[in-house]
C-alpha positions as CSV (number, residue, x, y, z in Angstrom):
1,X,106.7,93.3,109.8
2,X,109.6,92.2,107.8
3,X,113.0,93.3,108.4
4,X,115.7,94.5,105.3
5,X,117.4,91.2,105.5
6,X,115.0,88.1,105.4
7,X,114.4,85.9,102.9
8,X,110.6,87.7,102.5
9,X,111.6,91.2,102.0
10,X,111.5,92.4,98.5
11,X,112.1,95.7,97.2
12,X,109.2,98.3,97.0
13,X,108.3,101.3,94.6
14,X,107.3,104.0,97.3
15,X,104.7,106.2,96.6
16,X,104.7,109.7,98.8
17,X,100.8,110.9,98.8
18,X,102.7,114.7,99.8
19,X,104.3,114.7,96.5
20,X,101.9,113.5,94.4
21,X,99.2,114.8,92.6
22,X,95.4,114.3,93.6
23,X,94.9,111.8,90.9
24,X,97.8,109.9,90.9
25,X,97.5,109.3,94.3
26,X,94.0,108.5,93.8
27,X,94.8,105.8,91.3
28,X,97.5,103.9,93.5
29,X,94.7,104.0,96.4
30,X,92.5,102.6,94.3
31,X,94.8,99.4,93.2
32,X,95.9,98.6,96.7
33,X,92.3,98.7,98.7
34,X,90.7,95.9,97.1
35,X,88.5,94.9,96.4
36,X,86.0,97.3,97.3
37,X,82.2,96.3,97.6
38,X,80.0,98.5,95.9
39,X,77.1,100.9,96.8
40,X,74.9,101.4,94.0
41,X,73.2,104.6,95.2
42,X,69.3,105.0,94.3
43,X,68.7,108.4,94.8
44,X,66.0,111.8,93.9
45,X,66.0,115.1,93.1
46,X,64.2,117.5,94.9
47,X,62.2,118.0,91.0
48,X,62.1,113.7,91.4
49,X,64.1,112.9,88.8
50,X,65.7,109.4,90.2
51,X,69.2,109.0,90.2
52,X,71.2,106.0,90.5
53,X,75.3,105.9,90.9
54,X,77.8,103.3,92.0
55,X,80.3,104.2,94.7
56,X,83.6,101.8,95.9
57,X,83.9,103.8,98.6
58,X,81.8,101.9,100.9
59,X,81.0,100.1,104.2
60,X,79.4,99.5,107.3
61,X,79.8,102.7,110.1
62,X,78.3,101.0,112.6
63,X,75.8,97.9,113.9
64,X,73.3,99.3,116.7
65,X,71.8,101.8,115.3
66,X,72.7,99.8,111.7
67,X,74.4,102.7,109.6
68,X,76.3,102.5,106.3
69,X,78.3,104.6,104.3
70,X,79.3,105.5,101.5
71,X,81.8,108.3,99.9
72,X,81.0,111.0,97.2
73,X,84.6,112.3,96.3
74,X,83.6,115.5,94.8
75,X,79.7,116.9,94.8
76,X,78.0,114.1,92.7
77,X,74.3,114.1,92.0
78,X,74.3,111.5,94.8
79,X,75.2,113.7,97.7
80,X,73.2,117.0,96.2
81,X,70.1,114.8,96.1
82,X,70.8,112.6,99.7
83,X,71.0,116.1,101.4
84,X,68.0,117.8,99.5
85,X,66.0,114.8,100.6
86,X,67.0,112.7,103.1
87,X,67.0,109.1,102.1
88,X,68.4,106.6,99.4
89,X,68.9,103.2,99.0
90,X,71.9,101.0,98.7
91,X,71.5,98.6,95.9
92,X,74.0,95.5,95.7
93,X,75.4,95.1,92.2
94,X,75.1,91.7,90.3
95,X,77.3,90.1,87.9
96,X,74.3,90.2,85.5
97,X,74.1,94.1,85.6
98,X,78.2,94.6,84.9
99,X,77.6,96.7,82.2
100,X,74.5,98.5,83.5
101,X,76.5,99.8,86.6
102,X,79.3,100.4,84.6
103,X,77.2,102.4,82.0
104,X,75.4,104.3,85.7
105,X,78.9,105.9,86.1
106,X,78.7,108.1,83.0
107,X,78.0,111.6,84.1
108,X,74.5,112.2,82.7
109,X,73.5,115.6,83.6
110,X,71.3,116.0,86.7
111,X,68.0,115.9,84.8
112,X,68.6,113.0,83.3
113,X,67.9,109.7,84.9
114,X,71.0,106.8,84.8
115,X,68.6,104.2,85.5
116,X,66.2,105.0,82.6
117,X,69.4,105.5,80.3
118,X,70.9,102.2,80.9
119,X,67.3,100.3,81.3
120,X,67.9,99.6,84.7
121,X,63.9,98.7,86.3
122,X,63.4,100.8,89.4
123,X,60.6,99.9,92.1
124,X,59.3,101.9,95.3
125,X,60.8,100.4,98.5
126,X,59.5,100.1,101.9
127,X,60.1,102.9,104.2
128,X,61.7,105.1,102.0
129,X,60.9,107.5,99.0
130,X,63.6,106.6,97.0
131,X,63.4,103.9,94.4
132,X,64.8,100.5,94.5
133,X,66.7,98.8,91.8
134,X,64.4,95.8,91.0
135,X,66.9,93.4,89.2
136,X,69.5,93.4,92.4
137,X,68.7,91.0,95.0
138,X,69.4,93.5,97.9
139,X,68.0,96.8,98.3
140,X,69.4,98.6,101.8
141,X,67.0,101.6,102.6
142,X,68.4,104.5,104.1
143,X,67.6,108.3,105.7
144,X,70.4,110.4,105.9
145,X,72.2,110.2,109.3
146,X,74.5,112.6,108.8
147,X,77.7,113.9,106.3
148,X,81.3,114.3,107.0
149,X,83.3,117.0,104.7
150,X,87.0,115.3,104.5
151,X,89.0,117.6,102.3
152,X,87.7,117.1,98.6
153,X,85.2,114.4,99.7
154,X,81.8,113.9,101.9
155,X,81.1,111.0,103.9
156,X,77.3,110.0,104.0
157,X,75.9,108.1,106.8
158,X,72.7,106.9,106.0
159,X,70.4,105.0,108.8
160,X,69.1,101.6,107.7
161,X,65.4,101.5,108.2
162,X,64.6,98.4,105.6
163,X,66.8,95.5,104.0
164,X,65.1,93.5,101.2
165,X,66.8,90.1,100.3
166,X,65.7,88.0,97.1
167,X,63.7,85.2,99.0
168,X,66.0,82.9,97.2
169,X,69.0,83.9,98.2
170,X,68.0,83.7,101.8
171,X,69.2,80.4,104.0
172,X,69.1,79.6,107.0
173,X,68.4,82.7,108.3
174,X,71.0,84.8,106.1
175,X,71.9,85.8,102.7
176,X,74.6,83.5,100.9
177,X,77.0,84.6,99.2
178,X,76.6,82.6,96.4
179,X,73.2,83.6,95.3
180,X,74.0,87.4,95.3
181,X,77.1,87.4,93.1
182,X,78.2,90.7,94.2
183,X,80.9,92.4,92.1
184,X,83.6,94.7,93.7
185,X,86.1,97.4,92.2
186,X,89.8,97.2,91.8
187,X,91.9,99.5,90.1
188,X,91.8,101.5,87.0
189,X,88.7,100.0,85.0
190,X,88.7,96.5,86.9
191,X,86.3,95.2,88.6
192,X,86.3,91.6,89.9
193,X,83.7,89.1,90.8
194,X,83.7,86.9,94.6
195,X,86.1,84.2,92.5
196,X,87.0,81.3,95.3
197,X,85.3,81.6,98.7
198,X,87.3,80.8,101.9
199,X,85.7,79.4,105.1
200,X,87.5,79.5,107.9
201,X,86.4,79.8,111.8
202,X,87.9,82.3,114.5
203,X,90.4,80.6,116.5
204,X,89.4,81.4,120.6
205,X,92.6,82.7,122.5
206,X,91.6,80.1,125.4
207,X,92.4,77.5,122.6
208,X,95.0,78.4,121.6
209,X,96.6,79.1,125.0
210,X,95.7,75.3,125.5
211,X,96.9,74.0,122.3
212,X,100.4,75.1,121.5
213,X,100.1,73.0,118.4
214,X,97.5,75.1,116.9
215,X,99.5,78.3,116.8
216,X,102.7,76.7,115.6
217,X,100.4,75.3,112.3
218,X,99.5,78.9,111.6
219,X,103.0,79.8,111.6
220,X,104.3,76.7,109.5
221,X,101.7,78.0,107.4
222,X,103.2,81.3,106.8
């Protein structure tokens, strides 16, 4: 926390979500929680017309049972066709596809496949009836869990019954993060790509009870 008078505070624009309107606040949440991994939704119609939708509002719920989730703000074709039949999959997004899952964010009407329209290749998955996209080298397959209403948005929890990883990008025993290439979402029309990664292990409280030395480096570091 830093106080009024050290030599780290600076002055701040303050933004009051109460006095705002929807979208502007919208926009400033958007720029400060990043970056935001992205669900690219595969999804179908209860006539099976296959949709496909990225959404930055996403993460893991929980680990045992493994659920994810992801947030429709608004009723987008995602959430009508999730709740009309109960399973989708959650597709990684590329650097390669950038302007594919950009161009699956255009609001195509419901009987219109985004996929088809921005020649993205679908392919069944596993366990589930909806598609997978073929060119991303993760494919998460879901049934629907359950959805939370939160004022003008829905949560959707979806249950992971299959995760399919590009055999390549697979080492000792887990995905690396440099063979995916995952993009995320900042603000406005950014996105971002993973840039520089940072390794870095967890520091045990025992040692550093032990080692006074280690927590005075973190600080000098500060």
């Amino acid at each position: 926390m830093t106080s009024a008078g050290s030599p780290d505070s600076r002055p701040r624009t303050a933004f009051d979500p109460v006095a705002m309107a929807p979208r502007d606040i919208y926009r400033v949440v958007n720029s400060v929680v990043v970056p935001r991994p992205i669900a690219w939704v595969c999804s179908r119609s209860a006539e099976g017309v296959h949709n496909l939708a990225p959404h930055s509002f996403y993460t893991v719920a929980c680990v045992q049972p493994p659920i994810v989730q992801f947030t429709s703000v608004g009723r987008k074709d995602s959430l009508n066709n999730v709740e009309a039949t109960g399973d989708f999959t959650v597709n990684l997004v590329p650097e390669p596809l950038f302007e594919q899952a950009n161009a699956t964010g255009t609001d195509f009407p419901p009987d219109q496949s985004e996929a088809e329209q921005a020649g993205v290749r679908l392919e069944p998955g596993e366990r589930v009836a909806a598609m997978r996209v073929a060119q991303s080298p993760v494919s998460i397959e879901c049934t629907l869990h359950s959805t939370l209403r939160l004022g003008d948005s829905t949560v959707v929890f979806g249950r992971v019954e299959w995760i399919s990883v590009w055999e390549s990008a697979v080492r000792d025993g887990r995905p690396r993060i440099e063979e995916l290439r995952p993009l995320a979402r900042l603000g406005g029309n950014e996105w971002s790509t993973i840039g520089e990664v940072l390794t870095i292990p967890r520091i045990p409280y025992r040692a550093w009870a032990e080692d006074p030395s280690i927590g005075a480096q973190v600080r000098n570091e500060a």
